[in-house]
C-alpha positions in Angstrom: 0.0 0.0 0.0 2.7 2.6 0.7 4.6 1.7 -2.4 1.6 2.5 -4.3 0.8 5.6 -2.3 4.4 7.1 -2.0 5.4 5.7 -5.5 8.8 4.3 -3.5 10.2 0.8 -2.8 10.1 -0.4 0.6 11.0 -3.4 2.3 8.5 -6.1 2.7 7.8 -7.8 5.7 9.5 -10.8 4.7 12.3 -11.2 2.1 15.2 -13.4 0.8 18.1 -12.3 3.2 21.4 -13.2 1.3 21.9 -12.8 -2.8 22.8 -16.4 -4.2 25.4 -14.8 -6.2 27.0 -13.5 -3.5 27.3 -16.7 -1.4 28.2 -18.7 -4.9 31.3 -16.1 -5.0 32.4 -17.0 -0.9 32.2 -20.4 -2.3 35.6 -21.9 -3.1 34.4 -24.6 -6.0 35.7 -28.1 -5.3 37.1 -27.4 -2.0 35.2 -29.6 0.6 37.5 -29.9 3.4 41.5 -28.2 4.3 43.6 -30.8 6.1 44.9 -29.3 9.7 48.1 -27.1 9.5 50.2 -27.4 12.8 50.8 -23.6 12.6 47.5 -22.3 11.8 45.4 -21.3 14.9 41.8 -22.8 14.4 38.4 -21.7 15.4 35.4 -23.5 16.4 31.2 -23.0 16.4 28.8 -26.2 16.9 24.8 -25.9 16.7 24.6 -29.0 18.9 21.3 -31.0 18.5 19.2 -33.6 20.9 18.8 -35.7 18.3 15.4 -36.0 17.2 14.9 -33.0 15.1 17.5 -30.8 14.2 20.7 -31.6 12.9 23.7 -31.5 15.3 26.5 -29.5 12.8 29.9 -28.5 13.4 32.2 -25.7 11.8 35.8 -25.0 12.2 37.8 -22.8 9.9 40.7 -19.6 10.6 41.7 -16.4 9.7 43.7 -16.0 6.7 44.8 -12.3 5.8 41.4 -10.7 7.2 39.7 -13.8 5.5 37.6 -15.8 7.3 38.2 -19.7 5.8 36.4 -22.5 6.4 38.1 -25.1 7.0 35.7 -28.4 7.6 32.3 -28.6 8.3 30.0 -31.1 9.5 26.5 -32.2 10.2 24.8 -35.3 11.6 21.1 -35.8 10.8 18.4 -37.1 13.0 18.1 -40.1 14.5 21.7 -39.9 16.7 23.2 -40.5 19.8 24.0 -36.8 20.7 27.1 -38.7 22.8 28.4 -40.3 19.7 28.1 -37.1 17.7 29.5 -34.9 20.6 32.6 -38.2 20.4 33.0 -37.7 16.6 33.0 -33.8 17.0 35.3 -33.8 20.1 37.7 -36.2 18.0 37.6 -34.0 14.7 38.3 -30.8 16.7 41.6 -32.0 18.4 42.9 -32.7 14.7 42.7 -29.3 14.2 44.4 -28.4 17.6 41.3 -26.9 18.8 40.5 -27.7 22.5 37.6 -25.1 23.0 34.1 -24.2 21.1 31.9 -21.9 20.7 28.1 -23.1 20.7 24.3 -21.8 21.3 22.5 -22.0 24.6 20.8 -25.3 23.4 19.9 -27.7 26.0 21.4 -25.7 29.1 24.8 -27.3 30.8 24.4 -30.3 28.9 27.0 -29.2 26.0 29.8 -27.9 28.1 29.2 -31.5 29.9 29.4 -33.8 27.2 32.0 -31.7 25.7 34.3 -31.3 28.7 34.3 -35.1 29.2 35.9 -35.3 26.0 38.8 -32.6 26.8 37.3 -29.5 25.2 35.7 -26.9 26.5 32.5 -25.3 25.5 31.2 -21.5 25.6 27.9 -20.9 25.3 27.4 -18.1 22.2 26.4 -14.7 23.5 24.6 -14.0 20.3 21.3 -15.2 18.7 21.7 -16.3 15.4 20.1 -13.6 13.7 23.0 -11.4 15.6 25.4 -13.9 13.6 23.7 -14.0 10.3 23.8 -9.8 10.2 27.1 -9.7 11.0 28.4 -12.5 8.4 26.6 -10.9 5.7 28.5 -7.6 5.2 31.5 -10.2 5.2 30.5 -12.6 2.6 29.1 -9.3 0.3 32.9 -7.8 0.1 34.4 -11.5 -0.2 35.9 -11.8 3.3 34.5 -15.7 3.5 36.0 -18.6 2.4 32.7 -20.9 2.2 33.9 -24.8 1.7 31.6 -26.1 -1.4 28.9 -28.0 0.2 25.9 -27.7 -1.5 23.7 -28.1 1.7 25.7 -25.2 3.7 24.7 -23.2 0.1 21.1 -23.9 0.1 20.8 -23.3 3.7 22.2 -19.3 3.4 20.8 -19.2 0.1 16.8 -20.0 2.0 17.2 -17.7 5.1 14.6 -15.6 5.5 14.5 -12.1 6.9 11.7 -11.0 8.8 10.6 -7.6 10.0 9.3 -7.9 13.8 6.5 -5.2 15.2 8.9 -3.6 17.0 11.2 -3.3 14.0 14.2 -5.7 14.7 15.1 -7.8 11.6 14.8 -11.9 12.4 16.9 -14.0 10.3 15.7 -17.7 10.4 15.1 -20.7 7.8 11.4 -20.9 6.3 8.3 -23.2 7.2 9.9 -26.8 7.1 13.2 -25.3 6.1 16.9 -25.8 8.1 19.6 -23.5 8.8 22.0 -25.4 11.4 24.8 -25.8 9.1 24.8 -22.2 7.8 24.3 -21.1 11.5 27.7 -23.1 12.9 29.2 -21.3 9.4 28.1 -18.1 10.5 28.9 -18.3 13.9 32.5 -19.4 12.8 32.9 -16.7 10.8 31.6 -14.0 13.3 
């Protein structure tokens, strides 16, 4: 109705958040995973997951001349043993030299628990997602992300949604039946 009245553009309520062709250019094509380098200093963001519902994903990547690379990614889909997946991830972390990560406020103390028994330590994010998602994008726009080419960590940023709240805060979140756990460990890597 304004648009018509005013004769301007304005932003909908609901739009695509992140240009394709943008993430397609953070993208490095073939590159699926960088073998650990003993004097590279390694990051680490997990999304973990009970198991049932949401996958429990993993991202670890470094800095490389203001360049934020990913490194490896991973993701385990429903049904799991969140143990064996927190195992796996614990393992894959300490090839990388990395003995502390940076997760969401899922589930309580249960993360920093499991994790800890395995030797690394656990920080629960201070962020919401849609904190790391509008931070990562100016990044990705002027090329300072490395993206590993998975096409489900593609498809995830390529589907987030940003929504415009009453109060007029922007929400960033996947779609009706959609997923955005991989993307969100990427982003919260990269941020």
């Amino acid at each position: 109705a304004a648009a018509s009245e005013y004769g301007g553009l304005f932003r909908s309520d609901l739009e695509a958040f992140v240009d394709p062709a943008a993430v397609a250019a953070a993208t490095v094509p073939g590159r699926l995973e960088l073998p650990a380098m003993s004097d590279t200093a390694y990051r680490c963001f997990t999304d973990p997951s009970g198991g049932r519902q949401d996958a429990f994903t993993l991202a670890i990547g470094h800095l490389e001349g203001g360049v934020a690379v990913v490194d490896c990614v991973r993701s385990v889909r429903p049904p799991f043993s969140p143990d064996d997946v927190v195992r796996e991830y614990a393992a894959t972390m300490r090839l990388y030299g990395v003995t502390s990560c940076v997760g969401d406020r899922y589930a309580g103390a249960w993360p920093s628990e499991r994790f800890a028994a395995h030797g690394i330590g656990y920080v629960a994010a201070t962020k919401t997602k849609s904190d790391y998602y509008r931070e990562v994008l100016p990044a990705i726009n002027r090329g300072a992300v490395a993206l590993v080419d998975v096409p489900q960590l593609a498809a995830q940023f390529c589907r987030l949604e940003r929504r415009v709240s009453r109060g007029g805060k922007d929400s960033i979140d996947h779609g009706p039946g959609g997923s955005d756990d991989l993307c969100n460990a990427v982003a919260g890597l990269c941020v």
